[in-house]
The first five atom37 places (N, CA, C, CB, O) and aatype in JSON, in Angstrom:
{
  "aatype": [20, 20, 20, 20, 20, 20, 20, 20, 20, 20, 20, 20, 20, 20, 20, 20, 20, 20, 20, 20, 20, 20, 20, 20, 20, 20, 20, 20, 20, 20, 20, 20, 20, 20, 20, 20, 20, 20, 20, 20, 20, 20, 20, 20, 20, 20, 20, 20, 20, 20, 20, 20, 20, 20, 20, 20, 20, 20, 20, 20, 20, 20, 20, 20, 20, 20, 20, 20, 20, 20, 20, 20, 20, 20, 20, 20, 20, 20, 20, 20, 20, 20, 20, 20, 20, 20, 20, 20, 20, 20, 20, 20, 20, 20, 20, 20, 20, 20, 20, 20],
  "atom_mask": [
    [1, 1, 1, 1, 1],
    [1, 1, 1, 1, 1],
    [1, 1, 1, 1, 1],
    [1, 1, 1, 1, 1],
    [1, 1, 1, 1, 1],
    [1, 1, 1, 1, 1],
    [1, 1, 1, 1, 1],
    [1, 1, 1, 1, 1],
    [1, 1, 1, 1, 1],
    [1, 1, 1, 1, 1],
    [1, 1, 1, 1, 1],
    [1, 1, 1, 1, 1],
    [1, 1, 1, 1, 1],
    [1, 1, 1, 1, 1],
    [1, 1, 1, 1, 1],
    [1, 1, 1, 1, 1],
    [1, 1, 1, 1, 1],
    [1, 1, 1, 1, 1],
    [1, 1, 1, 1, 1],
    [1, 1, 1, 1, 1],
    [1, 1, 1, 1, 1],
    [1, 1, 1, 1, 1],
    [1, 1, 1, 1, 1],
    [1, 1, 1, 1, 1],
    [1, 1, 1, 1, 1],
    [1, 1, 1, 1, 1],
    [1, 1, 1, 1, 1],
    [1, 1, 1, 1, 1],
    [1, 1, 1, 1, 1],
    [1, 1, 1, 1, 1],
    [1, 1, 1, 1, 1],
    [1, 1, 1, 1, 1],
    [1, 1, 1, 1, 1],
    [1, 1, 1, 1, 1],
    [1, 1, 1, 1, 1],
    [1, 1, 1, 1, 1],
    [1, 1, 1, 1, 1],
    [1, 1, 1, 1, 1],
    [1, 1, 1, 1, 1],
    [1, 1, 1, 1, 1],
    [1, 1, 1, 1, 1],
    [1, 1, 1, 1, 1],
    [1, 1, 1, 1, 1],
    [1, 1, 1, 1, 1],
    [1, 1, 1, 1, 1],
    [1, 1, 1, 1, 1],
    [1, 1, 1, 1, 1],
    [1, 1, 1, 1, 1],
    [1, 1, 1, 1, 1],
    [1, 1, 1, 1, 1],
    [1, 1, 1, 1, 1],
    [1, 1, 1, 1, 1],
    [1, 1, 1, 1, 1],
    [1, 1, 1, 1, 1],
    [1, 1, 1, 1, 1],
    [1, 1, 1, 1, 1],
    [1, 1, 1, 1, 1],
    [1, 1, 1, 1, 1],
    [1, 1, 1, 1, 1],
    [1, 1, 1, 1, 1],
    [1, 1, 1, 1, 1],
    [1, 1, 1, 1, 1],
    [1, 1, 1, 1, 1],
    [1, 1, 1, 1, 1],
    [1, 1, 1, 1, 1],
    [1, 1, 1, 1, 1],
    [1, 1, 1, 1, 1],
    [1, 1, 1, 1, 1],
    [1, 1, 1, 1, 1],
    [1, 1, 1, 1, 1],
    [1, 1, 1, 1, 1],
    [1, 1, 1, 1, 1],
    [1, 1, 1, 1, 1],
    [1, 1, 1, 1, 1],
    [1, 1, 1, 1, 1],
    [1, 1, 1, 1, 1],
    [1, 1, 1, 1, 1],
    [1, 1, 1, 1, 1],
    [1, 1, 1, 1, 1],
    [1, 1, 1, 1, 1],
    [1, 1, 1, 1, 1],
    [1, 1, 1, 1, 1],
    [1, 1, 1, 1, 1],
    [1, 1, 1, 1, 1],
    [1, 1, 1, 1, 1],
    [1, 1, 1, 1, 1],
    [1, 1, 1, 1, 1],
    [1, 1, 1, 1, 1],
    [1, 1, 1, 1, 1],
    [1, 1, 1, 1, 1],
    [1, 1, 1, 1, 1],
    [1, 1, 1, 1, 1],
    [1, 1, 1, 1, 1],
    [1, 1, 1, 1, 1],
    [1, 1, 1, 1, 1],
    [1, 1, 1, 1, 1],
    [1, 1, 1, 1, 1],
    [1, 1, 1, 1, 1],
    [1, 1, 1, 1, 1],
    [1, 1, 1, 1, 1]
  ],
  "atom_positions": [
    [[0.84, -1.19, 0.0], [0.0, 0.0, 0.0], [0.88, 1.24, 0.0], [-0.95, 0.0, 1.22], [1.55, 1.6, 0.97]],
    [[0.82, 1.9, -1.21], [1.31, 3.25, -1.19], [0.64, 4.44, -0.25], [1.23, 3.66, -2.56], [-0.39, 5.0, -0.62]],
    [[1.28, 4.78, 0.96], [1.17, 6.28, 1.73], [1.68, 7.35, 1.04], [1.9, 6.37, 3.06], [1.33, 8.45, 1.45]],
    [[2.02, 7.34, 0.61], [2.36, 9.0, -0.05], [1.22, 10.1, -0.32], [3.02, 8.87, -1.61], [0.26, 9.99, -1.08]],
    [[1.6, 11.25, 0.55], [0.56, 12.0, 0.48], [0.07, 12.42, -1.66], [1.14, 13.47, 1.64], [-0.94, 12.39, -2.36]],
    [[1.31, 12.71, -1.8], [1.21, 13.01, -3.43], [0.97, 11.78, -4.32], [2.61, 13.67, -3.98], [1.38, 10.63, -4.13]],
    [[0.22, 12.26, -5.35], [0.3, 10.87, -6.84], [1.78, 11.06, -7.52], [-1.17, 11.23, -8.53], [2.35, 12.15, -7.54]],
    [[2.27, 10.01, -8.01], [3.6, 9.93, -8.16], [3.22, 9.44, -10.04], [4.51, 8.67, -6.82], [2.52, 8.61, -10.63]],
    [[3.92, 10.24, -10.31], [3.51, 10.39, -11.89], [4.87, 9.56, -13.06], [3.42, 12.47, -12.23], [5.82, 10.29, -13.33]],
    [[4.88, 8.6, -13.45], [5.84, 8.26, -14.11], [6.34, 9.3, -15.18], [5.5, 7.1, -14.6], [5.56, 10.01, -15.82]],
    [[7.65, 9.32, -15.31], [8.51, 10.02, -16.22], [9.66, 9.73, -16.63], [8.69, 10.99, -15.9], [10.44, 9.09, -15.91]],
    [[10.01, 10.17, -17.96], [11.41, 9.46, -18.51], [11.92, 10.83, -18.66], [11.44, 8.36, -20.06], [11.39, 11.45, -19.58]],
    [[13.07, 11.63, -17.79], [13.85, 12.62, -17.81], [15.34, 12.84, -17.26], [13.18, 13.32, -17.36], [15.71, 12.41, -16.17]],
    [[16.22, 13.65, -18.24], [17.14, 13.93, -17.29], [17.18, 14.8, -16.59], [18.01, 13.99, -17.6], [16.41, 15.7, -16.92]],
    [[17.92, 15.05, -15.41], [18.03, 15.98, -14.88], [19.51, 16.68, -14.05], [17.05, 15.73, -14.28], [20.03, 15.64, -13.64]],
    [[20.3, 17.68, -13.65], [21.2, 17.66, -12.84], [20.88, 18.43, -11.61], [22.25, 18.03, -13.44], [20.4, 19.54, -11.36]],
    [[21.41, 17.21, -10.84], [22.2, 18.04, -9.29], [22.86, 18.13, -9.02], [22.24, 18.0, -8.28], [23.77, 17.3, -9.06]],
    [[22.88, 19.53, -8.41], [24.02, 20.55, -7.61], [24.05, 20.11, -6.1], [23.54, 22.34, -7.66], [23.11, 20.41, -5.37]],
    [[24.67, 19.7, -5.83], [25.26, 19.23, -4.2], [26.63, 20.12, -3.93], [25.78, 17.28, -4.1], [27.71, 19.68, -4.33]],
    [[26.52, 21.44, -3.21], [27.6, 21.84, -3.11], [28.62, 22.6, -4.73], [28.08, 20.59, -2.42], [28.13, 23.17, -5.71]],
    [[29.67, 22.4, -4.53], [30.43, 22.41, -5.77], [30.14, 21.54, -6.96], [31.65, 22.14, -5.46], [30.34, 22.15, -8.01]],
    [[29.73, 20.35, -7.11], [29.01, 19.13, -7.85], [27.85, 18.89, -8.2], [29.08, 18.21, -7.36], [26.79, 18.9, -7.58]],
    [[28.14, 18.64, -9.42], [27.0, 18.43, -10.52], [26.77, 16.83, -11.05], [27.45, 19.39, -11.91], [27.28, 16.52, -12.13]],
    [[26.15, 16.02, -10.44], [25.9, 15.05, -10.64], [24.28, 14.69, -11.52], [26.17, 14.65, -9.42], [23.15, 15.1, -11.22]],
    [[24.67, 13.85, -12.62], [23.85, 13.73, -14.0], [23.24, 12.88, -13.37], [24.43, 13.33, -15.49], [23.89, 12.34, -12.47]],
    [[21.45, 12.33, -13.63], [20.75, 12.15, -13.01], [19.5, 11.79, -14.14], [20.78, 13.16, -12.07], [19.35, 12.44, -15.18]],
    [[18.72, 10.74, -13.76], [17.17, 10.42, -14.48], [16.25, 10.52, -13.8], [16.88, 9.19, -14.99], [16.51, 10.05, -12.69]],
    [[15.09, 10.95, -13.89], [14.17, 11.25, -12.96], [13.09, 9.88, -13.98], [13.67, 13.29, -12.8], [12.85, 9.71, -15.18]],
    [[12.75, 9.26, -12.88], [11.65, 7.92, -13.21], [10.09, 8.4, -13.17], [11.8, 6.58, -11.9], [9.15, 8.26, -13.94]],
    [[10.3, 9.16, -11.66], [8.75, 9.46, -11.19], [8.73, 10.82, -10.3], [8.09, 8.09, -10.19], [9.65, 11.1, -9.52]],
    [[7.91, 11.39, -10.45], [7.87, 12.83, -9.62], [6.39, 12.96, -9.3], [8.44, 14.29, -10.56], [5.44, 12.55, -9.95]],
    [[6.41, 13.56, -8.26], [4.92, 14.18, -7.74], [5.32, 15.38, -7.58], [4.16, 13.62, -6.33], [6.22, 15.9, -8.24]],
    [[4.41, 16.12, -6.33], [4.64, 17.46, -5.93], [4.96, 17.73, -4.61], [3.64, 18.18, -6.21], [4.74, 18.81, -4.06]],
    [[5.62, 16.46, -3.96], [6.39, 16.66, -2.67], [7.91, 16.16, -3.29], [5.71, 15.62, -1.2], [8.66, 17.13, -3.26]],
    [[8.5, 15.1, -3.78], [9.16, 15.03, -4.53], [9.32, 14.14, -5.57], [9.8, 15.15, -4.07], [8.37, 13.91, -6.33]],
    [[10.71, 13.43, -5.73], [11.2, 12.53, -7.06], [11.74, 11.5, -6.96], [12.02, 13.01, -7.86], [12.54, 11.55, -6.03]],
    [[11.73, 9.94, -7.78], [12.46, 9.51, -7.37], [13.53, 9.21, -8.5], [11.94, 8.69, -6.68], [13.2, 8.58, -9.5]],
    [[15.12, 9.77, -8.29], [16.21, 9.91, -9.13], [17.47, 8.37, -9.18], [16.91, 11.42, -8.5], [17.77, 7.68, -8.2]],
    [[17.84, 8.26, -10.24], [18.74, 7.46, -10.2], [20.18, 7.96, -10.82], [18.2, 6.37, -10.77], [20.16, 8.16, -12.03]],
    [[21.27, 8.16, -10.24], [22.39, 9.0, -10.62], [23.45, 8.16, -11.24], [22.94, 9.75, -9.44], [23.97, 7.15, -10.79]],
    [[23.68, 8.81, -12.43], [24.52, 8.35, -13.42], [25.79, 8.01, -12.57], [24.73, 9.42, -14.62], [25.54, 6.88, -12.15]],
    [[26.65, 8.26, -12.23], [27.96, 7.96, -11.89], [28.59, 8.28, -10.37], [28.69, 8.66, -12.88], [29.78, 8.24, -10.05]],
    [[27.35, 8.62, -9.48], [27.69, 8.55, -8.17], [26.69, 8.4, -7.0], [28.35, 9.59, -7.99], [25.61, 7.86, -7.22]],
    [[27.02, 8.89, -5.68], [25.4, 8.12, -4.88], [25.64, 9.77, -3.5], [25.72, 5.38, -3.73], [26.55, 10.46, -3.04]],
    [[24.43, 9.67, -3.43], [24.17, 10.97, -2.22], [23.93, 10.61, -1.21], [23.13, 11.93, -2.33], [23.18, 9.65, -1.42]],
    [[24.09, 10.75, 0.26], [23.58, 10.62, 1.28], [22.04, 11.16, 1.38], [24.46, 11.13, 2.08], [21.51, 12.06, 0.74]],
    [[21.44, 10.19, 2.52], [20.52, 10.68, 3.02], [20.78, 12.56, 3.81], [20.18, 9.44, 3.97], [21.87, 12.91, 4.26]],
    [[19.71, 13.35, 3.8], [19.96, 14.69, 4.62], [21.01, 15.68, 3.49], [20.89, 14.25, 6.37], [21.39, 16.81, 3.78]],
    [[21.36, 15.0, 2.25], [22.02, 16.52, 1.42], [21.36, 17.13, 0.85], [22.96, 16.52, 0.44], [20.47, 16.55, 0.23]],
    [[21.45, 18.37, 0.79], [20.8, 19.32, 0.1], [21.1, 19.63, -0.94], [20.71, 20.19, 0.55], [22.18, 20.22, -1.06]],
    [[20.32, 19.39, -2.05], [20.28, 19.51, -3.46], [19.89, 20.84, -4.35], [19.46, 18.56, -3.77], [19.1, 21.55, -3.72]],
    [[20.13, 21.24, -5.32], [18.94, 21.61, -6.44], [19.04, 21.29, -7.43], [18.64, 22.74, -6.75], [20.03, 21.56, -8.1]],
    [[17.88, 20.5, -7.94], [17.36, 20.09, -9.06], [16.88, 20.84, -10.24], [16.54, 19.49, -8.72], [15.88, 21.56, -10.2]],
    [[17.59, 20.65, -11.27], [17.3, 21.39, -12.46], [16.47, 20.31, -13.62], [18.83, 22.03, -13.05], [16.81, 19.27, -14.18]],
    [[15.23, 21.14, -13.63], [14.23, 19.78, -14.52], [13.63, 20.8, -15.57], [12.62, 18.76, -13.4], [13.35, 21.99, -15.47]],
    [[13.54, 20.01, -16.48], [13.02, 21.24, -17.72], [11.57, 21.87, -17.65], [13.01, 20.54, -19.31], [10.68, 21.35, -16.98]],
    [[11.42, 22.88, -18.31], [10.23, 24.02, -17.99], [10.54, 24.66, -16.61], [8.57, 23.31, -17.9], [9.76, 25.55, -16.28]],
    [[11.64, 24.33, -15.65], [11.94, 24.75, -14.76], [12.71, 26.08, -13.91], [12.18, 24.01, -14.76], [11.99, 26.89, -14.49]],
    [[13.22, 26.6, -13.39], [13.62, 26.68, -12.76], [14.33, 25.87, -11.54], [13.12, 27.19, -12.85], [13.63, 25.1, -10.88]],
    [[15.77, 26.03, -11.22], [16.27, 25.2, -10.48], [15.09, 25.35, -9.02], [17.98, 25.57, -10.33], [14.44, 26.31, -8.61]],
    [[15.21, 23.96, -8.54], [14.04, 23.45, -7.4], [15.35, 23.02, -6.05], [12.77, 21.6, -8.17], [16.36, 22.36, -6.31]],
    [[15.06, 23.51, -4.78], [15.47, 22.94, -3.66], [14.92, 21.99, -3.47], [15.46, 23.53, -2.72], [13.71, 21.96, -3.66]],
    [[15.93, 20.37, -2.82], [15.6, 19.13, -2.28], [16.15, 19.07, -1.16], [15.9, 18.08, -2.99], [16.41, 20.07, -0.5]],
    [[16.39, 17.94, -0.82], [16.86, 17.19, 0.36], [16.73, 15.63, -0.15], [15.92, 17.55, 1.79], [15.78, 15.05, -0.68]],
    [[18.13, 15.14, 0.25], [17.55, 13.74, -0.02], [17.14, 13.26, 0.95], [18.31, 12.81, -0.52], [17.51, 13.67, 2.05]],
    [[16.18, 12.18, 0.8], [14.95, 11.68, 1.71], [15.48, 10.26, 2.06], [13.31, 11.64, 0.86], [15.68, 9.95, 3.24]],
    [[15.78, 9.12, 0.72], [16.22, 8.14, 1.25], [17.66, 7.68, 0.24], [14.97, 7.12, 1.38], [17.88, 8.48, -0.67]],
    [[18.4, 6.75, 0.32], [19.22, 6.22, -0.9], [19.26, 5.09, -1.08], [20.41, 6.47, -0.97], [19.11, 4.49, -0.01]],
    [[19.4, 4.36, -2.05], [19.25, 3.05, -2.06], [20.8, 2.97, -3.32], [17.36, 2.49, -2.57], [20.61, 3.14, -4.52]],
    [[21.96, 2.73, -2.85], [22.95, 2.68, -3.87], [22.88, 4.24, -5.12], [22.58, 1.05, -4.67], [23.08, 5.36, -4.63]],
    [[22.61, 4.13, -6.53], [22.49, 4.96, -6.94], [21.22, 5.71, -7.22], [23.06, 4.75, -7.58], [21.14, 6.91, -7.49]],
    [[20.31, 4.9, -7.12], [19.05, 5.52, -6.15], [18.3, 6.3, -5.45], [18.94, 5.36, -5.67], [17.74, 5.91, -4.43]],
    [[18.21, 7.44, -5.89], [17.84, 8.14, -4.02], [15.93, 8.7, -4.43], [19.44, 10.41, -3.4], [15.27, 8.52, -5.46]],
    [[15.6, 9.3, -3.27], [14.14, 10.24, -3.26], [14.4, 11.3, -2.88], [12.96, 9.87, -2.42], [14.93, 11.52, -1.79]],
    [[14.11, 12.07, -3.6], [14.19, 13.33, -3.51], [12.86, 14.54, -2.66], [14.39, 13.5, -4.97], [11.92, 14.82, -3.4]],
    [[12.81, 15.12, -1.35], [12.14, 16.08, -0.86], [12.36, 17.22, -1.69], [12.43, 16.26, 0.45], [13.52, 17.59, -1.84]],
    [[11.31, 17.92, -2.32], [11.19, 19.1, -2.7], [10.68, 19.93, -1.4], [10.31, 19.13, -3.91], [9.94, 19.58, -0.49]],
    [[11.46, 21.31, -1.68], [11.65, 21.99, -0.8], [10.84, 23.81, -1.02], [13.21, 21.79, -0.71], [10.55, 24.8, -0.34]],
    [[10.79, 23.27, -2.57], [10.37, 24.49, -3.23], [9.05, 24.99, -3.16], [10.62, 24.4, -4.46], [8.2, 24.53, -2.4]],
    [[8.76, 26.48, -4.42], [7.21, 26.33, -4.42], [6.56, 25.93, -4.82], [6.65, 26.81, -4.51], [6.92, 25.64, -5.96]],
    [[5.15, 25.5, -4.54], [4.02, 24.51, -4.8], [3.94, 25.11, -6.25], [2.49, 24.57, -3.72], [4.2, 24.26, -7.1]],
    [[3.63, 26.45, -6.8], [3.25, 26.57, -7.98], [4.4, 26.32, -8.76], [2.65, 27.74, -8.2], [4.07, 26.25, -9.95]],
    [[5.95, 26.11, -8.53], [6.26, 25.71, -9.98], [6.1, 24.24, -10.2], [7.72, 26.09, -10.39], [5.69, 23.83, -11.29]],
    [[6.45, 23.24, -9.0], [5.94, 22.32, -9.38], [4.93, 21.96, -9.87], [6.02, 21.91, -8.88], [4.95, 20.81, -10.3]],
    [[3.65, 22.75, -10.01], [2.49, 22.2, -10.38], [2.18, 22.76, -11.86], [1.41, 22.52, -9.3], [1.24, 22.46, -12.59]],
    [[3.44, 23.81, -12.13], [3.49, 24.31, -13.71], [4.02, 22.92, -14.3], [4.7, 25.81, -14.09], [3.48, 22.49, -15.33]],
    [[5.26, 22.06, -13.56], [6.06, 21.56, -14.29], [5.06, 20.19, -14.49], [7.58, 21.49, -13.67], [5.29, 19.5, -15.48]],
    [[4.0, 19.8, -13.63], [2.94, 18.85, -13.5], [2.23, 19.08, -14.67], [2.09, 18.97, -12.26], [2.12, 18.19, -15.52]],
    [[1.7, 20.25, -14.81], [0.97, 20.49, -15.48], [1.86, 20.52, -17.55], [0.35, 21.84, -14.6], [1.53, 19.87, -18.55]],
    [[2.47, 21.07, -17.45], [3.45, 20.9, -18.84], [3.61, 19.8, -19.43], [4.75, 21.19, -18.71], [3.47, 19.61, -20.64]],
    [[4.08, 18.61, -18.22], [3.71, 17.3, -18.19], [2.85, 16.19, -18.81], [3.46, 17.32, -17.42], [3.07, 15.14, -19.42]],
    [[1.74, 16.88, -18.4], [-0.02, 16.3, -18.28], [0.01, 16.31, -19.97], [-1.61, 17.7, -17.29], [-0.08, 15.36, -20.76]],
    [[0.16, 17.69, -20.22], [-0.19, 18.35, -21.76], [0.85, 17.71, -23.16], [0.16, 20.28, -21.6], [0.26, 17.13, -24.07]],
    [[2.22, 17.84, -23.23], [3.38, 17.78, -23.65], [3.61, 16.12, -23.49], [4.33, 18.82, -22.86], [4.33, 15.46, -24.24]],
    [[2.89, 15.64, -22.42], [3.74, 14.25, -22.34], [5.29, 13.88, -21.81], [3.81, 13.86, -23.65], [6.18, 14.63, -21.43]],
    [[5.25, 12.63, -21.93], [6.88, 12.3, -21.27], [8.02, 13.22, -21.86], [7.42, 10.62, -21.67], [8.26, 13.04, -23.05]],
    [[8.8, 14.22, -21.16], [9.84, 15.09, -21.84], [11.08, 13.96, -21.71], [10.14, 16.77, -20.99], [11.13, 13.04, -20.9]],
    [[11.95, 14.27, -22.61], [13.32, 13.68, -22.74], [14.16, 14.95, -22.82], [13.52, 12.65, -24.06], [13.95, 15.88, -23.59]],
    [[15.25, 14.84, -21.82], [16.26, 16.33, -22.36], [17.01, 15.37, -22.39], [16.76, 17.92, -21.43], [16.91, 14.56, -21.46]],
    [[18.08, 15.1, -23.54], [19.57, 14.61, -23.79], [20.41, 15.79, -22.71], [20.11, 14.75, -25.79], [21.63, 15.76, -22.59]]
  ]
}
């Protein structure tokens, strides 16, 4: 049984995070509007780092990572409700985005 307060929306995207000085390349599988869940190309984040996520139609978004599982992690959005729900909504309309 899924608890998640949010619907978790499948998606095929890239995306990067900024952790500090580092930019780690990144796919986003599934996103809602609390957060994401990311799988990172070539390295792994702790639980409790603070991120920002750059996703297209976006503006960069504040996270936190929530959990990790190897390269894996979930992402807490930290940001505001309305851009996420622009980037939901772009989504809905446009369909699965791909950024190379």
């Amino acid at each position: 049984m899924d608890l998640r307060a949010n619907k978790r929306h499948e998606i095929n995207i890239t995306a990067d995070l900024k952790c500090g000085d580092a930019i780690h390349q990144a796919h986003v599988s599934d996103i809602s509007a609390g957060g994401a869940k990311v799988e990172l190309k070539n390295s792994t984040l702790s639980p409790g780092s603070d991120v920002l996520i750059d996703l297209p139609f976006l503006k960069e978004l504040k996270a936190s990572v929530a959990w990790g599982h190897g390269k894996s992690i979930g992402l807490k959005f930290q940001d505001s409700q309305n851009q996420l729900d622009e980037f939901l909504y772009n989504l809905a309309i446009y369909g699965t985005v791909n950024r190379a």
